[in-house]
C-alpha positions as YAML, in Angstrom:
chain: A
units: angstrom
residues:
- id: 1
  name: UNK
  ca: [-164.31, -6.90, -196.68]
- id: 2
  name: UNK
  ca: [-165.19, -3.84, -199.20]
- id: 3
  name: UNK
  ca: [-165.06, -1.02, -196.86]
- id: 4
  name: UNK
  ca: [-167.59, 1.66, -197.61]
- id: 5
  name: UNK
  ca: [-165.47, 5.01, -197.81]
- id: 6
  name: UNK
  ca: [-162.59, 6.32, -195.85]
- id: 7
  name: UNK
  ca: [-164.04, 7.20, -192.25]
- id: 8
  name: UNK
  ca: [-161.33, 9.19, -190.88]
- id: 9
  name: UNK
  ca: [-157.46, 9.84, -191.34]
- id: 10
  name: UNK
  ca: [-156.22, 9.99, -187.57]
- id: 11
  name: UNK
  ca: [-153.10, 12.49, -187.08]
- id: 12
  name: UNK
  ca: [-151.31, 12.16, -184.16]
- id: 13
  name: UNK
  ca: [-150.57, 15.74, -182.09]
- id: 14
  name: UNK
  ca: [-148.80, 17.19, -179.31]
- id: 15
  name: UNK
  ca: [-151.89, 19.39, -178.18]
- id: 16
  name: UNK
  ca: [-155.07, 19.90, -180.09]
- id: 17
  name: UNK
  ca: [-155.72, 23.84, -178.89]
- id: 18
  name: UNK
  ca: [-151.96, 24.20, -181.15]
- id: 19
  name: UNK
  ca: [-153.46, 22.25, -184.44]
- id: 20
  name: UNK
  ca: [-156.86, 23.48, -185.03]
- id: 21
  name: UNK
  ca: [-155.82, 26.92, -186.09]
- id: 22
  name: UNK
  ca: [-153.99, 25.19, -188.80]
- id: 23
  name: UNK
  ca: [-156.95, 23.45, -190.05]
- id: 24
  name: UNK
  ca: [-159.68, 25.80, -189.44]
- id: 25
  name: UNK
  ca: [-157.82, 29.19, -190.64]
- id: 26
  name: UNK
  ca: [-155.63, 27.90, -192.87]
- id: 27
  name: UNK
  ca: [-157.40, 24.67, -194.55]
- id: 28
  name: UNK
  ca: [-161.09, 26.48, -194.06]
- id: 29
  name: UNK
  ca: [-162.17, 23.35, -192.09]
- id: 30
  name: UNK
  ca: [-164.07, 23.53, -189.14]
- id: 31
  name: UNK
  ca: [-163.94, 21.30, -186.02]
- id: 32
  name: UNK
  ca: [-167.50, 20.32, -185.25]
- id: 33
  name: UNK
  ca: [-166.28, 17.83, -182.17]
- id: 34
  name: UNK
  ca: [-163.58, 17.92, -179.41]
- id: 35
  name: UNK
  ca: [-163.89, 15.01, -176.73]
- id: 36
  name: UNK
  ca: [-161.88, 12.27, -174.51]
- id: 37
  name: UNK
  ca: [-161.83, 8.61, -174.78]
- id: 38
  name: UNK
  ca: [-160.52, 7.96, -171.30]
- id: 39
  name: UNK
  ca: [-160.42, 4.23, -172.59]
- id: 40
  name: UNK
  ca: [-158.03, 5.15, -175.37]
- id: 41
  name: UNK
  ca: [-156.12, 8.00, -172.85]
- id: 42
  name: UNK
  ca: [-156.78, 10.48, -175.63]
- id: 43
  name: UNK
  ca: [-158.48, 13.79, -176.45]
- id: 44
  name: UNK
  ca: [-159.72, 14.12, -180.33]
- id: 45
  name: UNK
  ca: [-161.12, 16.61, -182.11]
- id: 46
  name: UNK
  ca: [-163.06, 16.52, -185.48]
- id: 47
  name: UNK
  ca: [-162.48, 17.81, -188.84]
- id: 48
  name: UNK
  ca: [-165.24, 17.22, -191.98]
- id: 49
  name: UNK
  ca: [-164.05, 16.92, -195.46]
- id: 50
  name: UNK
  ca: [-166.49, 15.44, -197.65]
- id: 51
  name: UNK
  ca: [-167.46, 12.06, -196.37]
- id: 52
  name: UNK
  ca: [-163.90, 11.55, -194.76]
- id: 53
  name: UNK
  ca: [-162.97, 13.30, -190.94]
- id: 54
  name: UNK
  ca: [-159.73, 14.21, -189.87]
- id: 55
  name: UNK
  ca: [-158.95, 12.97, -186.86]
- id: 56
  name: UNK
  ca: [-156.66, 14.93, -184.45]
- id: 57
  name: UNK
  ca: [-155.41, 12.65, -181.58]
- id: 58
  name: UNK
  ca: [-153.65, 13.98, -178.26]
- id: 59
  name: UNK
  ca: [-152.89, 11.92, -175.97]
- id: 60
  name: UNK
  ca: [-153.96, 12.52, -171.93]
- id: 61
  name: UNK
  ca: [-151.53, 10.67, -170.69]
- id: 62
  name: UNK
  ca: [-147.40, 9.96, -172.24]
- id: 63
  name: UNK
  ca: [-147.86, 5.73, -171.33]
- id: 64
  name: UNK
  ca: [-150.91, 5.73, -173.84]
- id: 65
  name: UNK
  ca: [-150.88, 4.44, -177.36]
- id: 66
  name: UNK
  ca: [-151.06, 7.62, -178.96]
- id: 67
  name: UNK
  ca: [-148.26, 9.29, -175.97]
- id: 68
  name: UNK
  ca: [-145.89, 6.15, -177.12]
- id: 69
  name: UNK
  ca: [-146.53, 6.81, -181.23]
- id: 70
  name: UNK
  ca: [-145.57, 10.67, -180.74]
- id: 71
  name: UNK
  ca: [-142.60, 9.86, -178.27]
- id: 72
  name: UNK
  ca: [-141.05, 7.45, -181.16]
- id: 73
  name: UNK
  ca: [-142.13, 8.98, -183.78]
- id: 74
  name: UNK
  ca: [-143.18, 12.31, -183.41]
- id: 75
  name: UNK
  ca: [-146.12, 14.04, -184.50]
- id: 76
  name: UNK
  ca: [-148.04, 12.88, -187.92]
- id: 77
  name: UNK
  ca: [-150.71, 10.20, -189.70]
- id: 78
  name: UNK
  ca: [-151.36, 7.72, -186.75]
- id: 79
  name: UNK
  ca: [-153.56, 5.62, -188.56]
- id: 80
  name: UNK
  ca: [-156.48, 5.31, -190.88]
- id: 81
  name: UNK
  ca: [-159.77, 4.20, -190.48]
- id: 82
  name: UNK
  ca: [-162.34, 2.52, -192.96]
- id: 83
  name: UNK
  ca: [-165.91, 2.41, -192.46]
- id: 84
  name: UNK
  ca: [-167.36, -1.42, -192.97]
- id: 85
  name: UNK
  ca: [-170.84, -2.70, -191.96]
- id: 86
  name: UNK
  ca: [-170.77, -6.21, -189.98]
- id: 87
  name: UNK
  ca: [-167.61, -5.34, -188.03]
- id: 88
  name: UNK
  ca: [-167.30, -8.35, -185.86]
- id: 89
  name: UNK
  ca: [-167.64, -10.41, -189.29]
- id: 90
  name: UNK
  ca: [-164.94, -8.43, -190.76]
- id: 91
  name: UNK
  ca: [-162.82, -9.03, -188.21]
- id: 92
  name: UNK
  ca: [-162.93, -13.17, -188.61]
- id: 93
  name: UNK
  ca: [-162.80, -12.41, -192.05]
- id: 94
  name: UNK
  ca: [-159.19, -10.37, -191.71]
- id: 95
  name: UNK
  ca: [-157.94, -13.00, -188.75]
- id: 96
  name: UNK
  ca: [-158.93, -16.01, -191.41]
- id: 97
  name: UNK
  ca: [-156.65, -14.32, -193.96]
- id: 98
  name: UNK
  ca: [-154.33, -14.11, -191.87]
- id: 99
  name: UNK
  ca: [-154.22, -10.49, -190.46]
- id: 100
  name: UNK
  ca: [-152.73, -9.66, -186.97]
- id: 101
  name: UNK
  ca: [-155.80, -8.55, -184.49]
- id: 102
  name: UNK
  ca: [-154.93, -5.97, -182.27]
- id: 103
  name: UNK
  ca: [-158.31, -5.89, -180.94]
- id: 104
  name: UNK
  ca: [-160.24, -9.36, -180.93]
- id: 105
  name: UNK
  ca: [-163.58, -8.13, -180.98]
- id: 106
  name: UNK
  ca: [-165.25, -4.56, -181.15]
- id: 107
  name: UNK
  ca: [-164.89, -1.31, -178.81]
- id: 108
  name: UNK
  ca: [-166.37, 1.82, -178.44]
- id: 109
  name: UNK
  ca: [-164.65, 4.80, -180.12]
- id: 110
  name: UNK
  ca: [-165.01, 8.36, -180.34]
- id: 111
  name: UNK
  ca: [-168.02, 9.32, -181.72]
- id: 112
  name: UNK
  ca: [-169.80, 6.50, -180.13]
- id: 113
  name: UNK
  ca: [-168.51, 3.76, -183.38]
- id: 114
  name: UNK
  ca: [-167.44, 0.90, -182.67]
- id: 115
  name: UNK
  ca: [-163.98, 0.13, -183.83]
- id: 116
  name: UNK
  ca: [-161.42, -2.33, -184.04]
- id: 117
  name: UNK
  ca: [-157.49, -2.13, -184.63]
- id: 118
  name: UNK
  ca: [-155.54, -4.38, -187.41]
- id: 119
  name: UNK
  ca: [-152.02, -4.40, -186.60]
- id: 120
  name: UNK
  ca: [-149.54, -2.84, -188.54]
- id: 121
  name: UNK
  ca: [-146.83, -5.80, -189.05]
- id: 122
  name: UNK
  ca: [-149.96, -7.63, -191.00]
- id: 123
  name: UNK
  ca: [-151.08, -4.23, -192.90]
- id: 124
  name: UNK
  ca: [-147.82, -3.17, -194.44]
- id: 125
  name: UNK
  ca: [-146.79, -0.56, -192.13]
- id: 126
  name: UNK
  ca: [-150.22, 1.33, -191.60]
- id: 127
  name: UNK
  ca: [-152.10, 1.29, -188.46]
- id: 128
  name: UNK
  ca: [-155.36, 0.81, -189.39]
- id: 129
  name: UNK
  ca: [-159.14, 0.72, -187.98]
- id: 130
  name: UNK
  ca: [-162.05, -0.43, -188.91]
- id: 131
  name: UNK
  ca: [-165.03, 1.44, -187.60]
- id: 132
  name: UNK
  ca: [-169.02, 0.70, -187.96]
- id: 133
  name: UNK
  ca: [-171.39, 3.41, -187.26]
- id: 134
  name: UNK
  ca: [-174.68, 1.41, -185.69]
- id: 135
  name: UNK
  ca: [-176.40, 4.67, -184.74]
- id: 136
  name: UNK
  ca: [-176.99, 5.92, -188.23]
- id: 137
  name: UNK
  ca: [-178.57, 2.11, -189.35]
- id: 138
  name: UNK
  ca: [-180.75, 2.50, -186.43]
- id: 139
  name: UNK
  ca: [-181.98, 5.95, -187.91]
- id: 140
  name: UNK
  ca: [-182.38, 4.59, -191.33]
...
């Protein structure tokens, strides 16, 4: 598969407006992007650190994925993400060894990437996503 680099770390929250002090004023970071993925019934904002983003997740409404993680589990690392080129490839090449697909075939993510979800019970615990950013091949 040989992922490129670690796209983004996503950290589950109760409300974004509480977090961001944390990471701007006391981690120095700055959040460059704050929107909704109605799709996903979540608001995110955006954190750089080197070539890896944090990820702050909050979710719009309690029945959505990230409402369910923080009702069971409470707030913390909700998944993380790896940045691959040829997603849909990747994806037959994780369901032919055997991984659990959440999603079958590629969505649009925050950011405009398109991502896809492995499920946990075939990646040892971790919820994680694989993301492909076509915009910046296009503007290569």
């Amino acid at each position: 598969m040989k992922p490129t680099h670690i796209e983004h770390i996503g950290i589950a929250v109760n409300s974004i407006a509480d977090a961001i002090p944390f990471y701007e004023n006391v981690l120095g970071l700055k959040c460059y992007n704050i929107e909704e993925v109605a799709e996903q019934k979540v608001k995110t904002a955006f954190f750089m650190l080197g070539q890896t983003k944090i990820e702050l997740l909050e979710s719009t409404d309690p029945e959505g994925p990230v409402g369910k993680f923080i009702e069971k589990r409470g707030e913390g690392i909700h998944h993380i993400a790896f940045a691959v080129d040829g997603l849909e490839e990747r994806l037959r090449e994780a369901e032919e060894a055997g991984v659990r697909l959440i999603d079958q075939a590629p969505r649009t993510g925050a950011e405009g990437l398109s991502i896809a979800f492995l499920h946990p019970k075939s990646t040892f615990g971790v919820l994680t996503e694989l993301c492909e950013d076509k915009k910046s091949k296009i503007n290569k």
